[in-house]
N, C-alpha and C positions, 0 to 999 in steps of 0.2 A: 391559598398561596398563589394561584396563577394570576388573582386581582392585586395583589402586593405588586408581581412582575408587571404587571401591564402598568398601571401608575408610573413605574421606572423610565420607562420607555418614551424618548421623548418623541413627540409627535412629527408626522411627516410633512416635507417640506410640498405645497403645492407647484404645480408644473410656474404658476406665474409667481410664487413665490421664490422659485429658485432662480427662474431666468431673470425677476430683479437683483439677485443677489449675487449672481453672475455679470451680471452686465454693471454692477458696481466694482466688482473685483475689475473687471476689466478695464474700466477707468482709471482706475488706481494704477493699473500698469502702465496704462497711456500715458498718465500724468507722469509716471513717477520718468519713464525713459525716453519720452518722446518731447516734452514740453521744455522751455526757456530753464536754467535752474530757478532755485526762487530763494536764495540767497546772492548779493551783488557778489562776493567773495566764488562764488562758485562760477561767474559768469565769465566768460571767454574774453579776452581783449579783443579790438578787432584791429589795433597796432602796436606794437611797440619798437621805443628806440630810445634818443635822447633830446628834451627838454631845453630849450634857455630862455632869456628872459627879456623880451619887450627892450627898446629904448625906454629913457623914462622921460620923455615930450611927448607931449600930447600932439596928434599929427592928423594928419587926413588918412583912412585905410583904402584899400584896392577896392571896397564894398561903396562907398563914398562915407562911411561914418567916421566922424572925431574920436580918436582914444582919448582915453582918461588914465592914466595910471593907474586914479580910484575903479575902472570898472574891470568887472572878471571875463576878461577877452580874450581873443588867440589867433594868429598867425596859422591855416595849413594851406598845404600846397593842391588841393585838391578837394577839401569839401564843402560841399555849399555856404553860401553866407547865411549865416542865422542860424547854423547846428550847434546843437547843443551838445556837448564831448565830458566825461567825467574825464582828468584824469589824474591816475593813481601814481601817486612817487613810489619807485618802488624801493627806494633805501630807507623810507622811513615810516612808510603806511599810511601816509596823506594824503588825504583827495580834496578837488576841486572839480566845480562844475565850470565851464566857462561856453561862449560864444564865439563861432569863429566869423570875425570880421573881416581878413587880409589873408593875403597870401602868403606865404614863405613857410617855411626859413628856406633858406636858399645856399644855406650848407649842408656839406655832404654830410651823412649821417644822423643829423636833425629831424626830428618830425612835426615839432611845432614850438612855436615860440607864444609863452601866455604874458600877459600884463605881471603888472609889479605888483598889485595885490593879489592876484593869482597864485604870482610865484611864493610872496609870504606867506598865502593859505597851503601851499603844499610844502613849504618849508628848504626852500633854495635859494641862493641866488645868483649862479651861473649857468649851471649844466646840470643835470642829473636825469638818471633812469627815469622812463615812465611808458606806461601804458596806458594808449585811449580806448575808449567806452563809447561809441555814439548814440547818445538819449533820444535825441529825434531830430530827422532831418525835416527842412520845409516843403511843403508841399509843392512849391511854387518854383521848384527850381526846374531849371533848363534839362532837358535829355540829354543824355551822356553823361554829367555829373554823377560821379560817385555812388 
């Protein structure tokens, strides 16, 4: 009977086998509440406001580049040239990626103005809700910048 009970018994954990098994939980918790989330929907904005929409001439920007109507660009008053910004409409759950080439908008309440293909990819075309996302900024930009 007592070799039945011992069979049952399931074997002990070695001292290096538990402090791997430890030190994995432990990750687990790192990850779970200290890391980026790892869904974009769970991810923080880092502005929000509202939205309008490019002239539609194609023109010189404050970066020195030609817009395009056809290209996915954007207007902010503040971040690097060459960032790359998702952002999200928020009346109708459309995103875009865009580049910001120029400066403005340069109305009150505005936080950025994107091209006309832009604004048809997030589905406007005056004004609307949104929040940005900054994907990456260049490396190469000046100190103080954002």
């Amino acid at each position: 009977m007592s070799r039945d009970k011992h069979q049952l018994t399931p074997p002990r954990l070695r001292s290096e086998q538990l402090a791997a098994v430890l030190h994995f939980i432990a990750a687990a918790l790192l990850q779970l509440f200290l890391l980026e989330p790892t869904h974009a929907a769970e991810a923080k904005p880092d502005q929000c406001g509202l939205a309008s929409v490019y002239s539609t001439l194609s023109e010189e920007t404050a970066s020195g580049q030609d817009t395009s109507v056809n290209d996915r660009t954007a207007a902010h008053r503040s971040l690097p040239f060459g960032t790359l910004v998702r952002v999200d409409n928020q009346e109708n759950g459309r995103s875009a990626v865009v580049r910001i080439t120029d400066r403005g908008p340069f109305v009150s309440g505005r936080i950025i103005d994107v091209s006309q293909v832009a604004a048809h990819e997030l589905g406007f075309s005056e004004l609307t809700k949104v929040c940005l996302k900054i994907l990456s900024i260049p490396e190469n930009r000046p100190s103080g910048e954002y």
